[in-house]
KOLPA-370962 format. One line per 3 residues: number of its first residue (from 1); their letters; for each residue x, y, z of C-alpha. Coordinates in nm, 2 decimals. Each point is the difference from the previous one (the first is absolute). Layout:
<pts>
NUM> a> X/Y/Z  ...
</pts>
This chain:
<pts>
1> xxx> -5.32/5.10/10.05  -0.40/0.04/-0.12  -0.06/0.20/0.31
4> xxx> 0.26/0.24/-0.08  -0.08/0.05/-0.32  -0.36/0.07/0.12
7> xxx> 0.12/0.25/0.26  0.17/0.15/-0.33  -0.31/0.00/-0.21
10> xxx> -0.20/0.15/0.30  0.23/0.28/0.07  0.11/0.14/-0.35
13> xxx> -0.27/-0.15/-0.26  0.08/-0.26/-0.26  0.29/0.09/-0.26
16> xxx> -0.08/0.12/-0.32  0.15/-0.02/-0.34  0.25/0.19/-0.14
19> xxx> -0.09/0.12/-0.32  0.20/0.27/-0.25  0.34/0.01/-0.05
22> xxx> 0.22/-0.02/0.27  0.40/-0.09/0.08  0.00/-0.36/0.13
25> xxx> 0.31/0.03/0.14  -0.12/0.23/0.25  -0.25/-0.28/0.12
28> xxx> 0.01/-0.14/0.30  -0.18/-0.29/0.10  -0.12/-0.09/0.30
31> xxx> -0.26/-0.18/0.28  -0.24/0.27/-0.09  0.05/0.07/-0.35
34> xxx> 0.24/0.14/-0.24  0.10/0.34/0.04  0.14/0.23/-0.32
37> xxx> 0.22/0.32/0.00  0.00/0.26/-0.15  0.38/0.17/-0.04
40> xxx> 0.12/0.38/0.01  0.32/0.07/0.00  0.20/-0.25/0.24
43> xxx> -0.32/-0.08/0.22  -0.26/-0.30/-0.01  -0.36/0.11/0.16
46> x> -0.21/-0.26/0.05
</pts>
């Protein structure tokens, strides 16, 4: 699992914090990080 989480690291850069507001339940977590909407309308863009 440490060597894919290298791989991840190596291809897209560490993760960064999330600062300001945001809508946490548009937040999806996963292997590479959490990932927050934003919402217009009846879509979710990530």
């Amino acid at each position: 699992m440490e060597d894919f989480k290298a791989v991840i690291r190596e291809r897209y850069g560490e993760n960064h914090r999330i600062i300001g507001d945001c809508d946490k339940e548009l937040a999806v977590k996963c292997v590479n990080g959490t990932f927050v909407g934003v919402k217009e309308g009846d879509v979710i863009s990530y």
